[in-house]
N, C-alpha and C positions, 0 to 999 in steps of 0.2 A: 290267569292271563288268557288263556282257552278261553273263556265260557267270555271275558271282555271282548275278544274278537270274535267271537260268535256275534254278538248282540252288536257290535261295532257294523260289520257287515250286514247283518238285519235290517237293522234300524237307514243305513246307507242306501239299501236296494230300494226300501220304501221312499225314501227319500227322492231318488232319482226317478222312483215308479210317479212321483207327483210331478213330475217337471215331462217323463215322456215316458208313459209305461213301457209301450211297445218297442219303442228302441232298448229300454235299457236286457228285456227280456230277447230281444232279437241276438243284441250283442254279447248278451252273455249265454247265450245257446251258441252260435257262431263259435266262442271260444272254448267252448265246453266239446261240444261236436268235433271240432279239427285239432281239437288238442295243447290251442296257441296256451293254454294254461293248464296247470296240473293243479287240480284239486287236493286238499290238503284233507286226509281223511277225516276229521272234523267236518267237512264241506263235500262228504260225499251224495248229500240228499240234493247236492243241486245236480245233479246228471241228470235227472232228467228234463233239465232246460235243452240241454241238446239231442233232446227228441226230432228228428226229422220234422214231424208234425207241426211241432211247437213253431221250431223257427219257422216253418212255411208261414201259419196263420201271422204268427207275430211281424212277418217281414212286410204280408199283407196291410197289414192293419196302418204298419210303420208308414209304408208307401202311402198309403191315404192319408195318416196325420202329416207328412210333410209338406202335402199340396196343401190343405185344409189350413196349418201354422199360417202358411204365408199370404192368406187374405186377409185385407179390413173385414172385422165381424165376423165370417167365415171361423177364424178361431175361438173368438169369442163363442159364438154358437159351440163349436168341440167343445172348448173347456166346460161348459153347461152340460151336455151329454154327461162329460166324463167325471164332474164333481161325485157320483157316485162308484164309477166304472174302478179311477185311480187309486181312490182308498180299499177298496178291495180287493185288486191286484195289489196293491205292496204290501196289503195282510198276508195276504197268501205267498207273495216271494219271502216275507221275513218268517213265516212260519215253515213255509217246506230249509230253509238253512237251519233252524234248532231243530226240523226232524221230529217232531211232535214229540218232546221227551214225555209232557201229561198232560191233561186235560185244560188243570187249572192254569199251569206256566202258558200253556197254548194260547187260551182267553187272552193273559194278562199281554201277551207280545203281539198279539194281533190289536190288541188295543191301542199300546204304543206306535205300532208299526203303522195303523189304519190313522193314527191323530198325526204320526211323520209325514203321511202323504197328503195327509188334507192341508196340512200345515203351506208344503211344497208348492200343492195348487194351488192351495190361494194367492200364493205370493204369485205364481204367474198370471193366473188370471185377474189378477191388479194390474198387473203392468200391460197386458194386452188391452186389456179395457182404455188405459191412459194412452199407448198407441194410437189407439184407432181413432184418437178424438182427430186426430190429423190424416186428411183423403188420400197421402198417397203412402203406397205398399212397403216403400225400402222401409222404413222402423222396423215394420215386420217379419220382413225377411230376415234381417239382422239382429232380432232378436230371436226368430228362430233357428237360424244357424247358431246363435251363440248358445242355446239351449241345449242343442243334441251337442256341439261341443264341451257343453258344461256337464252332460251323461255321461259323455265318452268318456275326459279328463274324471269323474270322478268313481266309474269301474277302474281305471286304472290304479286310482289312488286308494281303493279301498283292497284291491289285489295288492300292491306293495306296502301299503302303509296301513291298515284297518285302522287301528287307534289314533292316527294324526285327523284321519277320515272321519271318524265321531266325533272329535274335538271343533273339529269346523263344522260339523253339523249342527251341534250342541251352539255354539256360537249363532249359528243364523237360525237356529230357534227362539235365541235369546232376545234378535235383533228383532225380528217378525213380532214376538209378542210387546216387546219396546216400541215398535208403531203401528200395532194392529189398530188402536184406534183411527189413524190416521189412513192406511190402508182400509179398511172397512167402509171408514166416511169417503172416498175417494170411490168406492167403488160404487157403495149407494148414489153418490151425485152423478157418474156417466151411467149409468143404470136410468137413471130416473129422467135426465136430457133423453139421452135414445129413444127412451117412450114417448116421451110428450114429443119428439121431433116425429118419430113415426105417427103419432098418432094425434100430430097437428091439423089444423084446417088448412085446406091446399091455397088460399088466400091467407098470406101470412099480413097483408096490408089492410086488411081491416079496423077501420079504426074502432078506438076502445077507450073507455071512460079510467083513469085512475082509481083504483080501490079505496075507499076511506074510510076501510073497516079491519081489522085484525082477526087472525085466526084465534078460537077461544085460549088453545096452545100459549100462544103469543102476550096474550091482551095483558098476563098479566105482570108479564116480566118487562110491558112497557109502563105501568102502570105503577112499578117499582122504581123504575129510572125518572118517572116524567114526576118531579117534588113539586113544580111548579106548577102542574096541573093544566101543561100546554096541549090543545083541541089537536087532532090529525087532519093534515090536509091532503095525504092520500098516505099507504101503506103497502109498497109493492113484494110478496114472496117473491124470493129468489136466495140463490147460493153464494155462499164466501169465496171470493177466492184471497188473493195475498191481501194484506192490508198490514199497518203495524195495530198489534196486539188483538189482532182478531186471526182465528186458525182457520186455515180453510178444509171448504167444502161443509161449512156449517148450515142446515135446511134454516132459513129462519126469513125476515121481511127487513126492508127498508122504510123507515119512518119519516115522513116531512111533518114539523106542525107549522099550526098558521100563524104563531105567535115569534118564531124568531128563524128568517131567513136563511138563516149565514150558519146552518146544521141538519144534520139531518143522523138518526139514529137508526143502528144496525140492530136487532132484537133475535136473537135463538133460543135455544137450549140444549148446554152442551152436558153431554153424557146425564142429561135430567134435569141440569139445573141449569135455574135462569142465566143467560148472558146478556150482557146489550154495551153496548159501546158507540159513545158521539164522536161523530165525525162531525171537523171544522171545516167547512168549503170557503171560508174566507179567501182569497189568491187564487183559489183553484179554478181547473178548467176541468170542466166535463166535458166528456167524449163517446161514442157506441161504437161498439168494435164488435163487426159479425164473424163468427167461427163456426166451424164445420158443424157441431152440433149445438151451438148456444151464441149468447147474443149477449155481450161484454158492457158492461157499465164501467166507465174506465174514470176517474178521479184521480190530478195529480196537480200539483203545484206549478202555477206559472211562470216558478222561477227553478231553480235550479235544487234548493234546501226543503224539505217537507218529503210527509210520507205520502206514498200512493196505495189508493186503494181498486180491487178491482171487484164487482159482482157479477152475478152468472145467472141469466134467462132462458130459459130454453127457449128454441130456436123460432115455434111459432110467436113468441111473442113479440114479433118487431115491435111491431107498432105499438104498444105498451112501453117498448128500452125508448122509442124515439121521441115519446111520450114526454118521460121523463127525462128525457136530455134536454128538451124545449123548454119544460118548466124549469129545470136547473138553473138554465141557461138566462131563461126573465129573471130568475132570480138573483143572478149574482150580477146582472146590471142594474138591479135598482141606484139610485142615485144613494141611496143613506148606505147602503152595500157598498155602494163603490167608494164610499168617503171615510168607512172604515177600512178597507183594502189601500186604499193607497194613506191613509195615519199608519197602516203596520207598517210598509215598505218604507217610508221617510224614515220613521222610527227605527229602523233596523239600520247597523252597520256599513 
């Protein structure tokens, strides 16, 4: 039961070292130093977290992450820094609490300990990245107080409870790697807007021709779906977001052909393999809806029943989304269009 709370605690400080090193090392020096805790001689290798030294630098450091958490990007940028910094502080906190028993054991818990913190981070630097897609600062503040509160509460909880403390850890490891895919893909799409927004042309109104060609990636996962051997009448890259039966933040293109109006095809490749999925625009209205770092292709039913779908451009491409809202937009007023749009709505209920 010893050596579980050992590794319990370990495995905890790493944990916490990925969400805010420097706090968690401040705070447990602070309690180490004035004594608010007694060490359980099992835990006497952490005395020297309340080195004078220690806390001075780490209260430092603390002080700067605090300002740094509570900007758009500003954190983003840390957590970047720290992708490296964090996992190797919580190696090191979960290795000085086993006290170096040997060489090999040391390896193996610095390994554990360094994959708990990377783990940590990542899960916050997804969520700071999804913050920032919106210009003002409160998400962020309030996701960084709730962080150094989620430190604090869980020094506490690994001091009176260690083994309830691993249980929940173990748990949101569990959850983490249950939607890393979806975290991963999430972080690649605001990673990838951010660029093309910084490193757009300062003329976002430039007009621009429709692509009417596919990425080789692409070409042939449309080339699976299209039986009927319908021509492309343009083909725009761009990102998933909600839609029914399509996952977002999928990297993939939008397909018009010129042989049947009233659809238009999504094409990706999800974790390798081909995706593609038709979208009916029959009833529907299209819309552009511009966002802090992207530019919304919005599709929804004009009545009240049907799914909606949304895609994601980044930010210099206006003129491209507006592009294709115009031609959408011819299209679903043709006359043969509009006389199957209104047979479905008589037909219905």
């Amino acid at each position: 039961m010893e050596k579980l709370d050992l590794l319990a605690v370990a495995l905890g400080l790493a944990a916490l070292a990925g969400i805010n090193l420097y706090l968690t090392v401040f705070v447990s020096g602070l309690a180490i130093h004035f004594h608010w805790i007694t060490l359980a001689p099992q835990y006497q290798s952490l005395e020297v977290l309340g080195n004078p030294w220690i806390i001075t630098v780490a209260g430092i450091l603390y002080l700067l992450e605090f300002f740094a958490d509570k900007i758009p990007w500003i954190d983003s940028a840390w957590d970047v820094v720290h992708t490296v910094i964090r996992p190797i502080g919580g190696a090191l906190l979960a290795i000085q609490v086993l006290g170096h028993p040997s060489p090999a054991f040391t390896v193996v818990v610095a390994l554990l300990a360094g994959g708990t913190t990377l783990v940590a981070h990542t899960a916050k630097a997804a969520t700071r990245l999804a913050s920032n897609t919106s210009p003002e600062p409160f998400s962020n503040i309030s996701l960084s107080l709730g962080e150094d509160a989620a430190v604090l509460g869980g020094l506490a909880l690994m001091h009176f409870n260690p083994l309830l403390a691993l249980l929940i850890l173990l748990v949101g490891i569990a959850a983490f790697f249950y939607f890393a895919p979806r975290i991963l893909r999430a972080m690649k799409a605001k990673i990838w807007l951010a660029w093309k927004k910084l490193n757009g042309p300062a003329d976002r109104n430039v007009p621009v021709k429709l692509p009417i060609s596919l990425q080789p990636r692409l070409a042939s996962v449309f080339s699976r779906e299209n039986i009927l051997g319908e021509t492309i009448a343009w083909a725009a890259p761009c990102v998933s977001g909600r839609g029914r039966r399509i996952p977002a933040n999928l990297f993939g293109a939008l397909v018009a052909t010129n042989e049947d109006p009233h659809k238009m095809i999504f094409v990706a490749r999800k974790s390798g393999r081909p995706f593609a999925r038709t979208i009916n625009l029959e009833g529907s209205v299209v819309t552009h809806e511009p966002k802090f770092l992207s530019e919304n292709l919005v599709i929804f039913p004009a009545g009240e029943k049907g799914p909606k779908y949304l895609f994601i451009f980044p930010r210099p491409h206006t003129a491209l989304v507006e592009q294709i809202v115009q031609y959408l937009c011819e299209r679903l007023t043709e006359p043969a269009l509009q006389e199957q749009a209104a047979a479905v709505s008589l037909g219905s209920p």
